[in-house]
N, C-alpha and C positions, 0 to 999 in steps of 0.2 A: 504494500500500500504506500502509495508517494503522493504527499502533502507539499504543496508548494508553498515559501511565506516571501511573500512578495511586500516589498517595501517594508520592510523589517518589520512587519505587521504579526506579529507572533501571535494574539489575542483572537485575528480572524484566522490564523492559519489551525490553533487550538481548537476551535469552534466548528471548521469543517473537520476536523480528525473527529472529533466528538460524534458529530452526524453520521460519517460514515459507520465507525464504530456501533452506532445505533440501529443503524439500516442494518447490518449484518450480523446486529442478535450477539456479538462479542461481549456486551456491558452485562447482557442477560445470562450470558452465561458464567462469567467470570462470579455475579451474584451468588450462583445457585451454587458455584463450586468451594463457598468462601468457605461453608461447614458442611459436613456430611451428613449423606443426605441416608436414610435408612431406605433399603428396598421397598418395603411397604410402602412407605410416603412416595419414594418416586415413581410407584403404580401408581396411587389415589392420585397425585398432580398432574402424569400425562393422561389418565381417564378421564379427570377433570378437563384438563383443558382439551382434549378430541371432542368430547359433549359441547363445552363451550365453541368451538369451532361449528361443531355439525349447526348447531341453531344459530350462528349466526350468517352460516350458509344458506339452512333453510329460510331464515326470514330475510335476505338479501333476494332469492329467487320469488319469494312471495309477493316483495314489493315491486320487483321488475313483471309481474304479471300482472295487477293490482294500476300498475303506472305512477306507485307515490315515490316519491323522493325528491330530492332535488332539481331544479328544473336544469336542464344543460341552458350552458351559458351561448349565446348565440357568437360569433367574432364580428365586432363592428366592422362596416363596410370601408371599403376604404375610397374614399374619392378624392380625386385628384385636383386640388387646387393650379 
């Protein structure tokens, strides 16, 4: 992973590491590894979160039939002065 700090800007070059780090679940995992975790528990947490996964698939596919959510944003036209 290569972080660019442009104009000795340390503070935003920190801020994208962070992001990416984030995007790729690395912070989440470092979390989970800080203490150990017993077998049991780490059944019940990925059952937990597959269930939490599956409903929030199903009610994503509910509301794309349904037609509620968000409205898509249109792109302003563009005209040429």
């Amino acid at each position: 992973m290569l972080i660019l700090v442009r104009d000795n800007n340390v503070d935003q070059a920190l801020r994208v590491l962070k992001k990416k780090l984030q995007q790729e679940g690395i912070v989440r995992e470092m979390r989970l590894r800080e203490h150990f975790e017993k077998p049991a528990e780490k059944r019940a947490r990925e059952k937990a979160e597959g269930i939490r996964r599956a409903r929030k698939l199903a009610q994503k596919k509910l509301n794309r039939e349904l037609g509620i959510g968000p409205a898509k944003k249109s792109k302003p036209s563009r005209s040429m002065k």
